[in-house]
C-alpha positions as CSV (number, residue, x, y, z in Angstrom):
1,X,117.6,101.8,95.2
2,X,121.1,102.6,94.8
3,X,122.6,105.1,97.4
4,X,126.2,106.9,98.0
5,X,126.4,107.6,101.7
6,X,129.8,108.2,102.9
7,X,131.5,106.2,105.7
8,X,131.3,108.9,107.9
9,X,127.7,109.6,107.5
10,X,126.9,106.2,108.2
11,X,128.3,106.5,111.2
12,X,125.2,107.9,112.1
13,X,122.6,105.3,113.5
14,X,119.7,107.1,112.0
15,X,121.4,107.9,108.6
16,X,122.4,104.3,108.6
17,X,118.8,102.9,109.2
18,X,117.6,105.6,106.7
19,X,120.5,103.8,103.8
20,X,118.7,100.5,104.7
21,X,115.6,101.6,104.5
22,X,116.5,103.2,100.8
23,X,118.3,100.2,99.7
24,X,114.8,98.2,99.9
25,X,113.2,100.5,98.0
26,X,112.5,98.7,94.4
27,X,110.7,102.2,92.7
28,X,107.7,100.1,91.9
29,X,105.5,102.4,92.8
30,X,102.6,100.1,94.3
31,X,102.4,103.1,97.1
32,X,101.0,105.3,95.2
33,X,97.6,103.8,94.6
34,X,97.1,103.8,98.1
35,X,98.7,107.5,99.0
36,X,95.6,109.4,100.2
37,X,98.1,112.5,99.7
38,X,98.5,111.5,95.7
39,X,94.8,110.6,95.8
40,X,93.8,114.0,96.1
41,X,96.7,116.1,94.8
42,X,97.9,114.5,92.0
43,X,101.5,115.0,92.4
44,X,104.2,112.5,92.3
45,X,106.1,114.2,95.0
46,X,103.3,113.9,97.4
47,X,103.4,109.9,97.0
48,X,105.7,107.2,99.0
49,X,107.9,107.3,96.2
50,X,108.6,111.0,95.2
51,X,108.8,111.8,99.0
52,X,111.6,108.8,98.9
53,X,113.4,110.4,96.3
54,X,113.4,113.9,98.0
55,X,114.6,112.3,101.3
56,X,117.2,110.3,99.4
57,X,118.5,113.6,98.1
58,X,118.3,115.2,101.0
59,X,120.0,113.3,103.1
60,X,122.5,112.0,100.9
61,X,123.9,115.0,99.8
62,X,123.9,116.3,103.5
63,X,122.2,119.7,102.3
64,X,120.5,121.8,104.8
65,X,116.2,121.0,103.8
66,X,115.3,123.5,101.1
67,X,111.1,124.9,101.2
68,X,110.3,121.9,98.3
69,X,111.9,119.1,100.3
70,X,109.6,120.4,103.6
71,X,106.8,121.3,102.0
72,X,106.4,118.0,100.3
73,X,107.1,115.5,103.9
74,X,104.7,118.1,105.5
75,X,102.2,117.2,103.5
76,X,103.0,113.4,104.5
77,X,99.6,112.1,107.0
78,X,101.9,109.3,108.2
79,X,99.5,107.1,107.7
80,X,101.6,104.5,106.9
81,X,99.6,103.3,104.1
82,X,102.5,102.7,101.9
83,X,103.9,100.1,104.5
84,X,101.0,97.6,104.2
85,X,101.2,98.1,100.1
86,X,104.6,97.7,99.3
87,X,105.6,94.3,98.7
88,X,109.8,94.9,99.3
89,X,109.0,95.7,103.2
90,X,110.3,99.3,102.9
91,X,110.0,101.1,106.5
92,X,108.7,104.4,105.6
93,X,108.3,105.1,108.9
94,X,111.4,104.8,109.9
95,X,112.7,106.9,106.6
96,X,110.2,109.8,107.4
97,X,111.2,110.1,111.1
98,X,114.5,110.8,110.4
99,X,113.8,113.3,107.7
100,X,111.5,115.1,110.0
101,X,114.1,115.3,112.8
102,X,116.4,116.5,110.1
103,X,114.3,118.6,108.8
104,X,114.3,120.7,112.1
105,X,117.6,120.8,112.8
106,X,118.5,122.0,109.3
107,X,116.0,123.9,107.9
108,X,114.1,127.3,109.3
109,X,110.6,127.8,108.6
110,X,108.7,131.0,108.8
111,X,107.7,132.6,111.7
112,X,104.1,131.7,111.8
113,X,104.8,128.0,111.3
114,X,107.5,127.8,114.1
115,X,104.8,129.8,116.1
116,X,102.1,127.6,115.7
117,X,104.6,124.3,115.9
118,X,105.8,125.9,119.2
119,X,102.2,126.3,120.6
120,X,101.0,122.6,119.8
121,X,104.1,121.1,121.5
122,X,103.4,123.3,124.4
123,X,99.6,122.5,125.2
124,X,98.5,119.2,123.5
125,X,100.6,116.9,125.5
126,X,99.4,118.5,128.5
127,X,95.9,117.9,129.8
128,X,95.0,120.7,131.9
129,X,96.6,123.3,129.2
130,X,95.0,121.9,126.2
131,X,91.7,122.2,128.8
132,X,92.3,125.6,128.8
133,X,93.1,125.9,125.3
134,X,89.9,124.0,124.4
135,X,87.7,126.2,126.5
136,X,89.1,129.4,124.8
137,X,88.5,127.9,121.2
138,X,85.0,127.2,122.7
139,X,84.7,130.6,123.4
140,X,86.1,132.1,120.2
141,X,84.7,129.5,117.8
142,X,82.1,131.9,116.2
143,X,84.7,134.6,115.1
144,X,86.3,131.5,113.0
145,X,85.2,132.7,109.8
146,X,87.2,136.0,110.4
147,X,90.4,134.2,110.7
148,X,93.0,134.7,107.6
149,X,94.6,131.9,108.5
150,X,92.9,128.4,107.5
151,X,95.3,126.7,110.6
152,X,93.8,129.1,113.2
153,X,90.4,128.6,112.1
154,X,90.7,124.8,112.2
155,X,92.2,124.7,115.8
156,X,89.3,127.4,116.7
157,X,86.6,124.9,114.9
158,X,88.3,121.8,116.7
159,X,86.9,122.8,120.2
160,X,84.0,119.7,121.0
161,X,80.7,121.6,122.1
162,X,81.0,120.0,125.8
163,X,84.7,120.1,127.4
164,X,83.9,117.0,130.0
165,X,85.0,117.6,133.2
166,X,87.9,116.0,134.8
167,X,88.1,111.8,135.5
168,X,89.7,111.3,138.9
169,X,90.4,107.8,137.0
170,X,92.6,108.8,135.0
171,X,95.1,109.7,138.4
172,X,97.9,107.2,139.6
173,X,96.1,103.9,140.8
174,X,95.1,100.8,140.7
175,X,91.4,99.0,140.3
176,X,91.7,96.0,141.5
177,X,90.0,92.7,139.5
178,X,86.1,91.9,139.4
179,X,86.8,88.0,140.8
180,X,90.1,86.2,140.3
181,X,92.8,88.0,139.1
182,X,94.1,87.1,135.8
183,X,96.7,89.6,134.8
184,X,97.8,93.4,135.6
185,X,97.9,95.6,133.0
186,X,99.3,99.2,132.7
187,X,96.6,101.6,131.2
188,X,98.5,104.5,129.1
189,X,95.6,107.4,129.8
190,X,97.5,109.8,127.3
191,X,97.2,113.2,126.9
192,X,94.9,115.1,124.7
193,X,92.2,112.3,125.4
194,X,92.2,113.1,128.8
195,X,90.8,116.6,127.9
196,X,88.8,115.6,124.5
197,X,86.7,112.4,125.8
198,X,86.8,110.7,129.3
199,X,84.4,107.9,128.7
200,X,86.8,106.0,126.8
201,X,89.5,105.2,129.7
202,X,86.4,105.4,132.2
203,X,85.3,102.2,129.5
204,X,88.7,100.6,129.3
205,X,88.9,100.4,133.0
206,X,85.3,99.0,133.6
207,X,85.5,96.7,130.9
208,X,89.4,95.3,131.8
209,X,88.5,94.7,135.5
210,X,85.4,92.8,134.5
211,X,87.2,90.6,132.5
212,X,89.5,89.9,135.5
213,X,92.4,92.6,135.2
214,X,94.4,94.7,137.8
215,X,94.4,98.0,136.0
216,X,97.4,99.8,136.8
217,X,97.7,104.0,136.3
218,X,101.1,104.3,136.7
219,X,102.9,106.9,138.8
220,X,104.9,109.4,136.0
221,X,103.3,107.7,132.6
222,X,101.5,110.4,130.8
223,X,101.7,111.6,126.4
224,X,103.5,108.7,124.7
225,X,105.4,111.8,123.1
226,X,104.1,111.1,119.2
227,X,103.1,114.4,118.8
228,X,106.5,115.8,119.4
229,X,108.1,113.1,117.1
230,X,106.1,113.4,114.3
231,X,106.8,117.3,114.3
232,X,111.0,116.4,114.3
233,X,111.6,117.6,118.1
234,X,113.1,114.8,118.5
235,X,114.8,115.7,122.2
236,X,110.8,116.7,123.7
237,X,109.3,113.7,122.5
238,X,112.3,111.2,123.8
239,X,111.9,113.1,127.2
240,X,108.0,112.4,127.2
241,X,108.8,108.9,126.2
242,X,111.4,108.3,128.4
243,X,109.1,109.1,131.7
244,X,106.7,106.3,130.6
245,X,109.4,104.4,130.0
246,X,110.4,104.8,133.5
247,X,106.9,104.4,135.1
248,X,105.9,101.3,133.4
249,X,109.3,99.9,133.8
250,X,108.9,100.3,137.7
251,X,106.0,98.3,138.0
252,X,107.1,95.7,135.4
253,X,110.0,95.3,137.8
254,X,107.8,95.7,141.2
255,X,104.8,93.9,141.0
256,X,104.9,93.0,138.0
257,X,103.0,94.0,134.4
258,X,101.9,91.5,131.7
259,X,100.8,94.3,129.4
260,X,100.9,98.3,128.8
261,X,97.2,98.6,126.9
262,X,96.6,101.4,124.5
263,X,93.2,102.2,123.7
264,X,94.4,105.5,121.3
265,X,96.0,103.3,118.4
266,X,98.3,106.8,117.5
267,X,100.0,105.9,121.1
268,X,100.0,102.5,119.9
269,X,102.2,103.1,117.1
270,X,104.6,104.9,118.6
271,X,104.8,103.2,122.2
272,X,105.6,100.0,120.1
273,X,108.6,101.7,118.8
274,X,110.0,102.9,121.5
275,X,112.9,100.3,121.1
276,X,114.1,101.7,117.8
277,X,113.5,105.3,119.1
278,X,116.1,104.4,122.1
279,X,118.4,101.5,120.5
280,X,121.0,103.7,121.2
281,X,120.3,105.3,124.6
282,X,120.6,104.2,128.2
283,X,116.9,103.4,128.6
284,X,117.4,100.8,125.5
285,X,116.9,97.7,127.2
286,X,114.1,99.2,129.6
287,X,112.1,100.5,126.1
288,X,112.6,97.1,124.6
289,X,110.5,95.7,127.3
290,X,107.8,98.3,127.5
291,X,107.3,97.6,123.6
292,X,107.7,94.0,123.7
293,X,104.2,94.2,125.7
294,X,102.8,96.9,124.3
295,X,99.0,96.0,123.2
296,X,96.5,97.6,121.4
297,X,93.0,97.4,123.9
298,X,92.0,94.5,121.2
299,X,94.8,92.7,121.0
300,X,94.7,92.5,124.9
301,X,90.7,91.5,124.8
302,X,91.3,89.0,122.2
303,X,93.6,87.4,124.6
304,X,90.6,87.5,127.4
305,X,87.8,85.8,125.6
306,X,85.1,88.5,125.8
307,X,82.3,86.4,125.9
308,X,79.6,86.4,123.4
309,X,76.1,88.9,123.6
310,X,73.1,88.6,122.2
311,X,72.0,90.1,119.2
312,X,71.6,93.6,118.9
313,X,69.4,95.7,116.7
314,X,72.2,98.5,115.7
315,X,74.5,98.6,112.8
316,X,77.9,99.8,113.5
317,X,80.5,101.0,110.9
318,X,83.8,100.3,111.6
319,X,86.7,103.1,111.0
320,X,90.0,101.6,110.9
321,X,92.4,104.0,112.4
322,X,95.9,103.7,110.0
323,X,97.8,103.5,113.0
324,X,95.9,100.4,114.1
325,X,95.5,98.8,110.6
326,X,98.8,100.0,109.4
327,X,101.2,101.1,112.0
328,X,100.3,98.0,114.2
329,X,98.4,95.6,111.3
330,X,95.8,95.0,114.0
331,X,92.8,94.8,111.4
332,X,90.2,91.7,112.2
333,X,90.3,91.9,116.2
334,X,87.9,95.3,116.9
335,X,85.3,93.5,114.3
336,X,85.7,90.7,115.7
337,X,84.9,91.8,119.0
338,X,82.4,93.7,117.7
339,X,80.5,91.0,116.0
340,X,81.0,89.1,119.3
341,X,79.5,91.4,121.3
342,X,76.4,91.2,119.3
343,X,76.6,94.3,116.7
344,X,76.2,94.0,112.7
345,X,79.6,95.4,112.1
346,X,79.9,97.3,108.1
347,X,82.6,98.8,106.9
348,X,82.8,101.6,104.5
349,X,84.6,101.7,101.0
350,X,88.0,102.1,100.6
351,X,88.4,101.4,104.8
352,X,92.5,101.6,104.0
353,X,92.3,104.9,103.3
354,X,93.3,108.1,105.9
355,X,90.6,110.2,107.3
356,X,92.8,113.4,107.1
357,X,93.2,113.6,110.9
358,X,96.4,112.1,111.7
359,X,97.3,113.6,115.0
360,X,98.2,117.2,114.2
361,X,97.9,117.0,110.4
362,X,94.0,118.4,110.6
363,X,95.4,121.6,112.2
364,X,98.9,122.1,109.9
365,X,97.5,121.2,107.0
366,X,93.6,121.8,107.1
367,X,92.7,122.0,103.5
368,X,94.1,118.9,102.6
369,X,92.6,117.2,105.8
370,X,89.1,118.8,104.8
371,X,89.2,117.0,101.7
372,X,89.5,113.6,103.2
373,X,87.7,114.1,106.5
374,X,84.8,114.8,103.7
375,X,85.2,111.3,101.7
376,X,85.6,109.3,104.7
377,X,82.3,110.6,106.1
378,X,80.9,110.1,102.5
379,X,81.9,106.6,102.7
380,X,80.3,105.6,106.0
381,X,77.3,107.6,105.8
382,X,76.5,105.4,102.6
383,X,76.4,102.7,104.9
384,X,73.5,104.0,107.1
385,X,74.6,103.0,110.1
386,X,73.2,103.4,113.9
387,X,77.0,103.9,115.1
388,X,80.6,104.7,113.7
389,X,83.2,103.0,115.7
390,X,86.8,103.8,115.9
391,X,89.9,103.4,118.1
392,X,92.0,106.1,117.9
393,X,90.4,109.7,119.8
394,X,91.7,111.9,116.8
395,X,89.2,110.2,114.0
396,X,86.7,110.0,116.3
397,X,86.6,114.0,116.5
398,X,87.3,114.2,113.1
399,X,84.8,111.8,112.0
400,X,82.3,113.6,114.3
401,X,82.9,117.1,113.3
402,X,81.5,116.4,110.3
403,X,78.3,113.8,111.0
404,X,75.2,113.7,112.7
405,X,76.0,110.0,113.8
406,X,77.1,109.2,116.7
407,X,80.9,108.3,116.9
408,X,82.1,106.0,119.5
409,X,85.5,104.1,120.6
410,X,85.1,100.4,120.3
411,X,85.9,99.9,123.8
412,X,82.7,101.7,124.8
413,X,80.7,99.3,122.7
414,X,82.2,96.3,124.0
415,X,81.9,97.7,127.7
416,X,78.5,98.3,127.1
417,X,77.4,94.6,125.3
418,X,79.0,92.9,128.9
419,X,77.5,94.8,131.2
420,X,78.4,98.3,131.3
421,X,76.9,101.9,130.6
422,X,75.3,102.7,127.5
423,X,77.9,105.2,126.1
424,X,77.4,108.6,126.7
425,X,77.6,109.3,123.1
426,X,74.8,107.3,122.0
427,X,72.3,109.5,124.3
């Protein structure tokens, strides 16, 4: 793709990466058969492409964002599909980014989206708030059908039935190694999982010390600040970042860390970035090292030989979050492990394809969301599994919220198979 950028706008490091980015665009248009967005509108500015062409303008022309340009990136899951389809390596992730950060610099939206912006930046990254938050959507879940708007009625419908109570593990420690040490790890606990579903760190932790890990909560570390950087507030989420940053960089540099394990593959994503998001900062060479051993929870069992379990009567569907199979292209290791640990692993149709939850995207944009939280289910119900598994905590509640079967992180499972607690989940 051609482009006209100035020399003084390419001055700008993130207008610069955006140029190269737009450059290795070819207008082929193999993103669009994999655009859940296109899937179900129909509209050529809701693919990889046409949202390329209105950030292209955008930027390019250094215009202030008009409603069109916004409404069209909103609509965007991030899902990253486009980056595993399109065959000239274009970074869409990259390109996005900047045109959300842009976007809210540039461009003011109306009141009751900055309200509602405001208020998921201000509770979600924070445990005990989103607690709070969750507790009064328990409470006020039945007046949902009297809300006029369908974002307030999907944050009201979001609250689980059970709010589960505070895990002490999740505060700064360490759990020491089952036998011989063979590596220390950092845990990242997050943020909204802490308040959604402890079992899942509670898992992790079991399940890495087994297998002869030092588990590390580190001092400070805390949201990996992709909800903030997905909305544009670019400043919040570098401050977020930068903390973890800090706190896994002291104990790389005490007693040393051979990984930083994710077991939320949204985290994943962005934690594995964190040396493009500060290439130009102070903190750059410190986020390069946190992301050079940033690991998925599978990619880290993969490298500890989980050993094999006997066969097991129960059918598990696999869910492959897009930040895991696109964002990080981790797709064989969880069935893999899976299949290890003794479970006949199935996957539903058209596995590639978003299940509408995409961090905040099920509470911006709920009608959209609906539409392919509904297919998904569709797809691995027709499977007839015992068990859906998943690594990422925001399509495990959005998978749940909408089937009777049980929906569990693949951590559990594999905790369970070597010697752990059946998951609370399963009953």
């Amino acid at each position: 793709m051609q482009t006209r950028f100035t020399p003084k706008q390419l001055a700008d490091p993130s207008t610069a990466r955006s140029n190269e980015i737009l450059r290795s665009c070819v207008h082929c248009g193999f993103c669009t058969a994999t655009c859940p967005t296109y899937q179900v509108l129909g509209d050529e500015l809701d693919s990889p492409r046409g949202r390329i062409y209105l950030i292209k303008d955008m930027l390019e022309n250094g215009r202030p964002a008009d409603e069109k340009t916004v409404k069209h990136i909103d609509r965007c899951l991030s899902c990253l599909a486009c980056m595993t389809t399109c065959p000239s390596g274009v970074h869409y992730m990259h390109l996005v980014d900047h045109a959300r950060e842009y976007i809210e610099q540039t461009y003011r939206r109306p009141w009751s989206d900055r309200a509602l912006r405001w208020i998921l930046a201000r509770i979600l990254p924070y445990p005990t708030r989103f607690r709070l938050a969750l507790l009064g959507a328990k409470i006020g879940r039945p007046f949902a059908v009297l809300m006029p708007d369908a974002r307030l009625k999907a944050m009201l419908e979001m609250a689980p039935k059970t709010i589960p109570p505070v895990s002490r593990n999740d505060d700064p420690q360490v759990f020491p190694a089952e036998g011989g040490r063979r590596m220390r790890v950092a845990l990242m606990t997050g943020c909204a999982q802490k308040a959604l579903n402890t079992d899942i760190n509670d898992a992790t932790i079991r399940l890495l010390t087994r297998l002869g890990c030092d588990v590390v909560i580190a001092e400070g570390a805390g949201c990996c600040g992709a909800l903030t950087h997905h909305m544009g507030k670019t400043r919040e989420s570098h401050a977020t970042a930068a903390r973890n940053i800090r706190a896994w960089h002291r104990e790389m540099t005490g007693e040393g860390l051979e990984a930083v394990v994710i077991n939320t593959s949204g985290c994943g994503t962005t934690v594995k970035d964190y040396g493009h998001m500060f290439r130009n900062a102070p903190l750059a060479a410190e986020a390069r090292a946190i992301s050079g051993i940033a690991m998925d929870v599978s990619e880290l069992l993969m490298k500890l030989d989980v050993p094999q379990g006997g066969a097991k009567d129960l059918t598990v569907a696999y869910h492959a979050a897009c930040s895991l199979q696109h964002g990080q292209q981790i797709k064989t290791y969880p069935k893999v492990l899976l299949k290890r640990a003794g479970f006949a692993v199935v996957e539903p149709a058209d596995s590639h394809l978003c299940c509408g939850s995409a961090g905040t995207y099920n509470l911006m944009q709920p009608g959209i969301s609906r539409q392919l939280k509904d297919r998904k289910v569709r797809t691995l119900e027709a499977k007839a599994p015992d068990i859906i598994a998943a690594g990422n905590i925001g399509c495990m509640m959005q998978i749940g919220s909408a089937t009777g079967i049980p929906v569990v992180h693949t951590v559990e499972l594999i905790d369970w198979a070597t010697g752990g607690p059946r998951p609370p989940a399963l009953g």
